[in-house]
HTML snippet that shows the backbone in 3Dmol.js (N, CA, C, O; Angstrom):
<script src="https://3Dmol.org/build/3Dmol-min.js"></script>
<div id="view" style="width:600px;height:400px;position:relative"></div>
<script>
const pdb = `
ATOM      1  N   UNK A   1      29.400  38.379 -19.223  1.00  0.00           N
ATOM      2  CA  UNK A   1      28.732  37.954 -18.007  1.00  0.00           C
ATOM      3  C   UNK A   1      27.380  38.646 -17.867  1.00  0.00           C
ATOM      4  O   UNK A   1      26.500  38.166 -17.152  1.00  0.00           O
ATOM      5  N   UNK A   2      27.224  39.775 -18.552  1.00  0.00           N
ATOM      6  CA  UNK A   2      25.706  40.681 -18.161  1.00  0.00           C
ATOM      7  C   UNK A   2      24.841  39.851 -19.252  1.00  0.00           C
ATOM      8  O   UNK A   2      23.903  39.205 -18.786  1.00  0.00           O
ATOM      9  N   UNK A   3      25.002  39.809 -20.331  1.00  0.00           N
ATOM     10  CA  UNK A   3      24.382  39.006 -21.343  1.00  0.00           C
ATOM     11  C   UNK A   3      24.192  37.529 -20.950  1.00  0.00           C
ATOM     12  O   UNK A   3      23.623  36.878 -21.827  1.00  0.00           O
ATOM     13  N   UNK A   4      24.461  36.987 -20.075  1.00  0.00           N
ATOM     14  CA  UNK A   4      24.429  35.825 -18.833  1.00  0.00           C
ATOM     15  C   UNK A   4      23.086  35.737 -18.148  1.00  0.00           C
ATOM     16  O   UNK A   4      22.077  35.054 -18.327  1.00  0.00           O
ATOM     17  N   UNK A   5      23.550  36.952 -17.055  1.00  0.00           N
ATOM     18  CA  UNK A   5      22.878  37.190 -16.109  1.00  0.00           C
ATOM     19  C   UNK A   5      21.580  37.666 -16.379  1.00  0.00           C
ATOM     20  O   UNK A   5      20.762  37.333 -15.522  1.00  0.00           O
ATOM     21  N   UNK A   6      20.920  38.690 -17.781  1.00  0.00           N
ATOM     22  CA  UNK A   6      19.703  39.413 -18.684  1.00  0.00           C
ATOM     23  C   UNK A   6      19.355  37.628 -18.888  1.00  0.00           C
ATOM     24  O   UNK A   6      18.371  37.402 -18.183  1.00  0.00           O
ATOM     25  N   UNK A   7      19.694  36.665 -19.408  1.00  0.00           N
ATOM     26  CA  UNK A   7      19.134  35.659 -19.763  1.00  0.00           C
ATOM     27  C   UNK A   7      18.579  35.067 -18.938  1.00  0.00           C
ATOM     28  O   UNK A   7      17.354  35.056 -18.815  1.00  0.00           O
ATOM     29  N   UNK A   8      19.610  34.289 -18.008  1.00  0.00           N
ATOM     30  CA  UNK A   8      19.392  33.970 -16.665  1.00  0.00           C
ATOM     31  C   UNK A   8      18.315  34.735 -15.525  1.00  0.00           C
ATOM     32  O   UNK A   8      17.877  34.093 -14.571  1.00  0.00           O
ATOM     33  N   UNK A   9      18.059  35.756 -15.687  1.00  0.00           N
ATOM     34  CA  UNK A   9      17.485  36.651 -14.839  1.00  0.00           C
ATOM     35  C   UNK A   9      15.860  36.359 -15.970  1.00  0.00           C
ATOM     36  O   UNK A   9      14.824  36.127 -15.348  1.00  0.00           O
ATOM     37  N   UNK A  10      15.807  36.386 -17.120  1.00  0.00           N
ATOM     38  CA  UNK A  10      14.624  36.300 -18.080  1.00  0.00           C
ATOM     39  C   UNK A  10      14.160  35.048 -18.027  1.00  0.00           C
ATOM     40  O   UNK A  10      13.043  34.829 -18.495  1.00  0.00           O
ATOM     41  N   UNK A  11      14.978  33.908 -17.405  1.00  0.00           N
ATOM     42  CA  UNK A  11      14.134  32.817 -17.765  1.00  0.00           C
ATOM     43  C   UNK A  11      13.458  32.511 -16.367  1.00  0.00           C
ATOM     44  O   UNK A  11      12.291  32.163 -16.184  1.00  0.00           O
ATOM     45  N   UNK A  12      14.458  32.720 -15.409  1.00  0.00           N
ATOM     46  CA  UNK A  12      13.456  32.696 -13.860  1.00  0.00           C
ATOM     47  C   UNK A  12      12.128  33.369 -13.504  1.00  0.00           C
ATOM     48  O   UNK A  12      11.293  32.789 -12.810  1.00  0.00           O
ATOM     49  N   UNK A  13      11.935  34.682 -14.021  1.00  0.00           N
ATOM     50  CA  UNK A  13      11.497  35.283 -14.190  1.00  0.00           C
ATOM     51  C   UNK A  13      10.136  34.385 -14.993  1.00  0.00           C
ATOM     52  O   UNK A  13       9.081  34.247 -14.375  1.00  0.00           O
ATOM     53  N   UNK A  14      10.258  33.965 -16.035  1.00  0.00           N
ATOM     54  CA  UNK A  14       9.302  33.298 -16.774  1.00  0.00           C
ATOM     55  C   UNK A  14       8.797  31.681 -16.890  1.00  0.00           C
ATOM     56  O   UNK A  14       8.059  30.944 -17.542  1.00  0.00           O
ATOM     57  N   UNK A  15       9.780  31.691 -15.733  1.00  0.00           N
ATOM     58  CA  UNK A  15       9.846  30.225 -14.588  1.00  0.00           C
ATOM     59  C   UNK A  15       8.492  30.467 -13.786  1.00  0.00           C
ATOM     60  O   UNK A  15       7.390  29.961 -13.999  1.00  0.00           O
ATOM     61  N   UNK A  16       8.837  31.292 -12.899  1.00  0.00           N
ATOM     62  CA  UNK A  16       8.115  31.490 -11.908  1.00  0.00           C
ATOM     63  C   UNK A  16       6.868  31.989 -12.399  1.00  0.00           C
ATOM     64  O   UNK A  16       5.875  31.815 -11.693  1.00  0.00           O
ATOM     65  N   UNK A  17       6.767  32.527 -13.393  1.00  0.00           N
ATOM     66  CA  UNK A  17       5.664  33.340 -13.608  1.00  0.00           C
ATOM     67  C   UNK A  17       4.620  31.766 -14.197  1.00  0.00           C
ATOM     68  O   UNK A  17       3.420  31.650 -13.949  1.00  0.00           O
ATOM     69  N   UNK A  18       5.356  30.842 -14.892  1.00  0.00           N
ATOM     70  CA  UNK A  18       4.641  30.067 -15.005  1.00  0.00           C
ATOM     71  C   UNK A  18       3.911  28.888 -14.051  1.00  0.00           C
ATOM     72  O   UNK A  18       2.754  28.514 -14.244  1.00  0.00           O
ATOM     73  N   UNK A  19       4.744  28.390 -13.038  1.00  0.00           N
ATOM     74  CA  UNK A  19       4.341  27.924 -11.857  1.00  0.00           C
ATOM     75  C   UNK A  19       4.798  26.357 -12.001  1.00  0.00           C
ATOM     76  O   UNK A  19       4.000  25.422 -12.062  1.00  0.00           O
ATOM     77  N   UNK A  20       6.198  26.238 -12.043  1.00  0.00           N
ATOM     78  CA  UNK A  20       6.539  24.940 -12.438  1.00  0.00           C
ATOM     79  C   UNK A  20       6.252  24.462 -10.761  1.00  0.00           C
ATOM     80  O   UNK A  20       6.643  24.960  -9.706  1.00  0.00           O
ATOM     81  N   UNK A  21       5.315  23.163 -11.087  1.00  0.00           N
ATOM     82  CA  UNK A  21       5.291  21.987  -9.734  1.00  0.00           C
ATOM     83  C   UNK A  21       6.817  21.401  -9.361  1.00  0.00           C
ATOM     84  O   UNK A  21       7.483  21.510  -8.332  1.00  0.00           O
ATOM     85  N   UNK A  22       7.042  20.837 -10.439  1.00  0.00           N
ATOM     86  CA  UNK A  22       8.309  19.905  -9.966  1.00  0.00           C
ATOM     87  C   UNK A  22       9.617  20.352 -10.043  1.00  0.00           C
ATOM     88  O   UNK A  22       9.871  21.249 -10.846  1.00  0.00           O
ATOM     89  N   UNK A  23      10.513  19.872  -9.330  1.00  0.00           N
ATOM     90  CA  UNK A  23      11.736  20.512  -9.805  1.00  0.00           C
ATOM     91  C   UNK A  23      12.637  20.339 -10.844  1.00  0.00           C
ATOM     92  O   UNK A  23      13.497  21.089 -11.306  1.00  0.00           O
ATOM     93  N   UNK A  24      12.155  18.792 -11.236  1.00  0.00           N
ATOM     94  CA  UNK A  24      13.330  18.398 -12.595  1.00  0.00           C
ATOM     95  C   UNK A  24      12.360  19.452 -13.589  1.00  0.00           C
ATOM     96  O   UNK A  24      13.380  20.034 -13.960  1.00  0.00           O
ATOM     97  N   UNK A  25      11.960  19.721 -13.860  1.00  0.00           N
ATOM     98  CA  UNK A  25      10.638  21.161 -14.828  1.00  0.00           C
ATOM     99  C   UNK A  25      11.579  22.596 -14.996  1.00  0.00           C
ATOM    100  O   UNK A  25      11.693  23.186 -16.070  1.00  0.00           O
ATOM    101  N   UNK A  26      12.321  23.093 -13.530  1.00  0.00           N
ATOM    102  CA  UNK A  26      12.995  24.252 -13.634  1.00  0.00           C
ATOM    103  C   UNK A  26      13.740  23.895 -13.979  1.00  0.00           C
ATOM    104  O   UNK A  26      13.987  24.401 -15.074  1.00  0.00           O
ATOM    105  N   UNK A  27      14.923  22.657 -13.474  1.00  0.00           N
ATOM    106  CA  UNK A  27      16.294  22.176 -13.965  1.00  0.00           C
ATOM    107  C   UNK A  27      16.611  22.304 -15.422  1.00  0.00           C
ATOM    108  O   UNK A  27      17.510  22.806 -16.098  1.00  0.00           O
ATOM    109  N   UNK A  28      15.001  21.344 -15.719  1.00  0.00           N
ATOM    110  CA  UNK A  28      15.305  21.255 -17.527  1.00  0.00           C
ATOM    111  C   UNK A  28      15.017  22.343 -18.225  1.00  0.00           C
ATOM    112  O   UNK A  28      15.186  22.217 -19.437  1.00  0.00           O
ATOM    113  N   UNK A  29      14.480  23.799 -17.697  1.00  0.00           N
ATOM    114  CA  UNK A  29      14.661  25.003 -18.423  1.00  0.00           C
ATOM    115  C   UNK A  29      16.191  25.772 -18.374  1.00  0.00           C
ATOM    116  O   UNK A  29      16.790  26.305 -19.308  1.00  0.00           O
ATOM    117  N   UNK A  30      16.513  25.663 -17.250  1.00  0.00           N
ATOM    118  CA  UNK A  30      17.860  26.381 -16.538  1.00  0.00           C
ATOM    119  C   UNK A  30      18.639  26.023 -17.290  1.00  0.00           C
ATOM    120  O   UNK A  30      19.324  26.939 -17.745  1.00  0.00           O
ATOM    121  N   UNK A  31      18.941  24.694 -17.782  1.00  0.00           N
ATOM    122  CA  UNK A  31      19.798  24.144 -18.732  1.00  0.00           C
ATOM    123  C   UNK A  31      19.506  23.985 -19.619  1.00  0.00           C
ATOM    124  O   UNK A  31      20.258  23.246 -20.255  1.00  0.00           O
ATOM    125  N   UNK A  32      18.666  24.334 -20.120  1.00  0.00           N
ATOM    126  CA  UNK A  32      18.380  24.328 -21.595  1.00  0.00           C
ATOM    127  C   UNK A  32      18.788  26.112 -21.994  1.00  0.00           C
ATOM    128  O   UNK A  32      19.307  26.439 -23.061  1.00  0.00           O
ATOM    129  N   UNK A  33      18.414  27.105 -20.872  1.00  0.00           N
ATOM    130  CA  UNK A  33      18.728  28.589 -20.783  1.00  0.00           C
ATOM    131  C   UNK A  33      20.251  28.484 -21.298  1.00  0.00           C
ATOM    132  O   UNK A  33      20.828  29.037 -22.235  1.00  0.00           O
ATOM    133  N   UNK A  34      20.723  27.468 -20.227  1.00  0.00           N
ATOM    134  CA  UNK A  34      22.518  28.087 -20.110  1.00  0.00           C
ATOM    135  C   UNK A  34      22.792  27.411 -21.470  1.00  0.00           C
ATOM    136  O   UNK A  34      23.681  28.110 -21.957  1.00  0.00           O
ATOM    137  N   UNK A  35      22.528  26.506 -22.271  1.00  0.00           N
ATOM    138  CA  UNK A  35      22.900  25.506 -23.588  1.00  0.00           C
ATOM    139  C   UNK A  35      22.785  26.780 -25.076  1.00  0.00           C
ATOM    140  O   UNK A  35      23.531  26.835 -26.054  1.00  0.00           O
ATOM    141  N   UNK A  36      21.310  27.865 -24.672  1.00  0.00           N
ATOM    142  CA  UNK A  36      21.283  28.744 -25.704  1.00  0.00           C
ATOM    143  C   UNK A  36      21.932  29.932 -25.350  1.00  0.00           C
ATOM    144  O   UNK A  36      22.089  30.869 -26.134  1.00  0.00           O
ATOM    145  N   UNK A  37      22.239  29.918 -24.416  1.00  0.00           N
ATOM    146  CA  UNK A  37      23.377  31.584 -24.239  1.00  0.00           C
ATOM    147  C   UNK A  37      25.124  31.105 -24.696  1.00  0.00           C
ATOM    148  O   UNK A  37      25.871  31.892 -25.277  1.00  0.00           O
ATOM    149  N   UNK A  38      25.480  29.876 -24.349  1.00  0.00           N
ATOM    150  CA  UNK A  38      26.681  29.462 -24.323  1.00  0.00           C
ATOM    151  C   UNK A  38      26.769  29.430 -25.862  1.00  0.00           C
ATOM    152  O   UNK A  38      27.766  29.857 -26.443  1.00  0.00           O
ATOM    153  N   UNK A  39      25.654  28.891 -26.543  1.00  0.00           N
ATOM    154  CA  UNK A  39      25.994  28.702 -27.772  1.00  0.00           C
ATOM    155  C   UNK A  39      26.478  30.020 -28.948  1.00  0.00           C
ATOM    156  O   UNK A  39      27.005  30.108 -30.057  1.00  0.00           O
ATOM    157  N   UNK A  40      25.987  30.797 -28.023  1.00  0.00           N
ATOM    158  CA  UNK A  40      26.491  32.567 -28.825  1.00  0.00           C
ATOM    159  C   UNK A  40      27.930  32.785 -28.666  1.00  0.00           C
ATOM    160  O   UNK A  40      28.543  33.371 -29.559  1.00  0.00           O
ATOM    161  N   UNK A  41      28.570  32.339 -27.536  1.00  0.00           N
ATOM    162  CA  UNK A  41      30.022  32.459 -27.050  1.00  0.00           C
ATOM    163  C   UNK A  41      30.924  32.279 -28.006  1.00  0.00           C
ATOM    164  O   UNK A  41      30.838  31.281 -28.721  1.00  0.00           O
ATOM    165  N   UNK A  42      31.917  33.186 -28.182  1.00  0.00           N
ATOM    166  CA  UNK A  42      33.022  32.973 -29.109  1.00  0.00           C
ATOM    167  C   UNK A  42      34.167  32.767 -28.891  1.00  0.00           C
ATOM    168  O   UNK A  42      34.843  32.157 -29.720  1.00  0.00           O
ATOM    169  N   UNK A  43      34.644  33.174 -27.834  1.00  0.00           N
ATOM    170  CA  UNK A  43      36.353  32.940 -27.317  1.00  0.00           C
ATOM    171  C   UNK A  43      36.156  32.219 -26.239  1.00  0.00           C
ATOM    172  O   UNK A  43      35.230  32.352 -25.438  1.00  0.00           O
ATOM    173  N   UNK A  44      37.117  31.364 -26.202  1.00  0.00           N
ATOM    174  CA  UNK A  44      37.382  29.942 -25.134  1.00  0.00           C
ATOM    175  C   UNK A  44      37.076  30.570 -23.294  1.00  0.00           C
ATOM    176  O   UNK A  44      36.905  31.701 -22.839  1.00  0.00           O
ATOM    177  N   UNK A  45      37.101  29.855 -22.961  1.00  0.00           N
ATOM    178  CA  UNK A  45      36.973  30.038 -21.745  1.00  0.00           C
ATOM    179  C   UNK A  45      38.356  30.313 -20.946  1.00  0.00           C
ATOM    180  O   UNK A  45      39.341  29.605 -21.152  1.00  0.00           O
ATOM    181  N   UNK A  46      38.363  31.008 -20.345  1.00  0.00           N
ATOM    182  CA  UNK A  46      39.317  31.887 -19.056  1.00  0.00           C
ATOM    183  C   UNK A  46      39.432  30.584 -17.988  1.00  0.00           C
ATOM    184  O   UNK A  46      38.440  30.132 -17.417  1.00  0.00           O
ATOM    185  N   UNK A  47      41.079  29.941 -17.769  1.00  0.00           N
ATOM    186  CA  UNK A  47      41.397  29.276 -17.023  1.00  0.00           C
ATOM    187  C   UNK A  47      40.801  28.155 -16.387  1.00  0.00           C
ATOM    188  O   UNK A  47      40.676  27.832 -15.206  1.00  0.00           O
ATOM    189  N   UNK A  48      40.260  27.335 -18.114  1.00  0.00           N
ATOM    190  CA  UNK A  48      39.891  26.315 -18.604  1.00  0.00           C
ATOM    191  C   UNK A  48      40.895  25.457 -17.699  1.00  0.00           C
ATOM    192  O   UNK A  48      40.291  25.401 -16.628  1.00  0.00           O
ATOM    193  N   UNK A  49      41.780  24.943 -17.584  1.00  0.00           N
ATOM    194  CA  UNK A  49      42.956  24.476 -17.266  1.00  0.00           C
ATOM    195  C   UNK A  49      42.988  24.110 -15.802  1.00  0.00           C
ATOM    196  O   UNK A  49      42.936  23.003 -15.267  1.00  0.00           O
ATOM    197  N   UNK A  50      43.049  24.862 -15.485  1.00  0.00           N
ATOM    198  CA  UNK A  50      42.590  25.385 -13.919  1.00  0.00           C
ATOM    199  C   UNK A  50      41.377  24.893 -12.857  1.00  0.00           C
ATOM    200  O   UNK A  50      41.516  24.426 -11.726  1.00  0.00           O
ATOM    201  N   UNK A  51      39.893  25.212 -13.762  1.00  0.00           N
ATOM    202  CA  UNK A  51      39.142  24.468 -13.374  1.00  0.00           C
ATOM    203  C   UNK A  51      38.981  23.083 -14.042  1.00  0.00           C
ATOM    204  O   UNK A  51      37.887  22.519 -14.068  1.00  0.00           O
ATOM    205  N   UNK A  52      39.454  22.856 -14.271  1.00  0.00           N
ATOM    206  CA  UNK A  52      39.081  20.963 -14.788  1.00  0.00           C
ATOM    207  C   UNK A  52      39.725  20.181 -13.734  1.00  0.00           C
ATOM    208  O   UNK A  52      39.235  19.169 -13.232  1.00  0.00           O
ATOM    209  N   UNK A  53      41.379  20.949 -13.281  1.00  0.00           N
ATOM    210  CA  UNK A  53      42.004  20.410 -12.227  1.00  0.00           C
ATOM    211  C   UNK A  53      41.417  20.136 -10.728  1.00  0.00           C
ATOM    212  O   UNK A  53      41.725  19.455  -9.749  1.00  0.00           O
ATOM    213  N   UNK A  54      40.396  21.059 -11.110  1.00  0.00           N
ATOM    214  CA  UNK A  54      39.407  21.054  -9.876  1.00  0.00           C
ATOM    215  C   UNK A  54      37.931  20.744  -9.481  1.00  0.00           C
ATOM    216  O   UNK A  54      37.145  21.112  -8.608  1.00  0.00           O
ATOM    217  N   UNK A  55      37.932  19.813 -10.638  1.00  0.00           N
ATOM    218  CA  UNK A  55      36.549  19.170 -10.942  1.00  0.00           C
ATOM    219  C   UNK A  55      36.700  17.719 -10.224  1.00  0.00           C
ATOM    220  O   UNK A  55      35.717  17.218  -9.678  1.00  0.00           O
ATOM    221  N   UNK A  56      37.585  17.254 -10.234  1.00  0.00           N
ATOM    222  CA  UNK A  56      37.709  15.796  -9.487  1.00  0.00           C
ATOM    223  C   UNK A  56      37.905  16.066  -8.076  1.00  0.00           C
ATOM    224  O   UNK A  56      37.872  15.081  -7.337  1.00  0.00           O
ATOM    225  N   UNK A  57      38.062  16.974  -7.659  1.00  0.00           N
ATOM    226  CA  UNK A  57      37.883  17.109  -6.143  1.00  0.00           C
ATOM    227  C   UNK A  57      36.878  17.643  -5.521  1.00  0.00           C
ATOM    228  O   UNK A  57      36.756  17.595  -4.297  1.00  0.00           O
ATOM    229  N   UNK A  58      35.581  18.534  -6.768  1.00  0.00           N
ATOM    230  CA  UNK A  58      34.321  18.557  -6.075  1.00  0.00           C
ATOM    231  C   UNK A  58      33.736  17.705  -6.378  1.00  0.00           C
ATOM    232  O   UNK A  58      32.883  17.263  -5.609  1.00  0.00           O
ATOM    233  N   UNK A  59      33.927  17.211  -7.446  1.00  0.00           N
ATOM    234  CA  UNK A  59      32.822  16.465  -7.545  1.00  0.00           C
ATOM    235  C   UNK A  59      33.317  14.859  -8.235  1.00  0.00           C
ATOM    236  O   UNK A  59      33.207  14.262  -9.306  1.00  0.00           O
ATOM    237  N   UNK A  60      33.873  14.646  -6.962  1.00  0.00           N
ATOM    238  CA  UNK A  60      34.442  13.263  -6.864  1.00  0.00           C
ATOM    239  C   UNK A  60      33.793  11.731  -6.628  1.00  0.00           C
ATOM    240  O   UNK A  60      34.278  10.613  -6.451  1.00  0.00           O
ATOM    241  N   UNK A  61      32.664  12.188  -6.706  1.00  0.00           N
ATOM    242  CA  UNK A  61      31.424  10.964  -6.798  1.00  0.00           C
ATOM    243  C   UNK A  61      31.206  10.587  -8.554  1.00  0.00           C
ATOM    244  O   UNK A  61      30.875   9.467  -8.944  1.00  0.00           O
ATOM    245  N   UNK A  62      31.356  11.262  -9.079  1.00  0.00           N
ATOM    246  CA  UNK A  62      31.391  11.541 -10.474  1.00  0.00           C
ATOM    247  C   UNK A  62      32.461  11.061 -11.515  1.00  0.00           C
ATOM    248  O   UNK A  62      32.181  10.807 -12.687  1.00  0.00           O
ATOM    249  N   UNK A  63      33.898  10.948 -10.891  1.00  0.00           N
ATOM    250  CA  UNK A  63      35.031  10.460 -11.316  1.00  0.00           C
ATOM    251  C   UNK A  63      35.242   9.365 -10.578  1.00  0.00           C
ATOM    252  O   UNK A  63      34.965   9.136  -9.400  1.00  0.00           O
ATOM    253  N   UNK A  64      36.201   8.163 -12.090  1.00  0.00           N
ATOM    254  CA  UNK A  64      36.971   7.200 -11.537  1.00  0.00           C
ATOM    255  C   UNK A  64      38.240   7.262 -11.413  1.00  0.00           C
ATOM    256  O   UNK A  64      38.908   6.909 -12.385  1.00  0.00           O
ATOM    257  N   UNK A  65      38.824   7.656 -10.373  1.00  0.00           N
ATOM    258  CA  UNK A  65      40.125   7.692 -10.492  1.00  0.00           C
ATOM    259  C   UNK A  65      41.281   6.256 -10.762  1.00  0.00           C
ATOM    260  O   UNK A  65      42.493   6.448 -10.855  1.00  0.00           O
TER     261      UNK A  65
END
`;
const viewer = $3Dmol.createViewer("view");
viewer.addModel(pdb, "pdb");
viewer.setStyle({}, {cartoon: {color: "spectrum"}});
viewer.zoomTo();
viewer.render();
</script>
């Protein structure tokens, strides 16, 4: 999670410093940030299971049930 947050914390940081106008501009760095940190990850995710069960009830605009 600190190796997360050093990334996350480095790209805002170099967000802002650059002066993005629009907002889809930060979005598409933020996620492009989280796409190259995730990709270092080696062991599965912690109660995978759990949250998926709980993905159709936030975000239920998104699913067809």
């Amino acid at each position: 999670m600190e190796h997360f947050s050093k990334g996350f914390l480095g790209t805002v940081v170099i967000g802002s410093a650059l002066g993005f106008d629009d907002e889809d501009s930060i979005f598409e760095l933020l996620y492009l940030t989280i796409n190259n940190i995730t990709k270092k990850w080696q062991r599965p995710i912690q109660d995978w299971r759990a949250a998926t069960s709980d993905f159709p009830v936030l975000f239920s605009e998104r699913f067809s049930l």
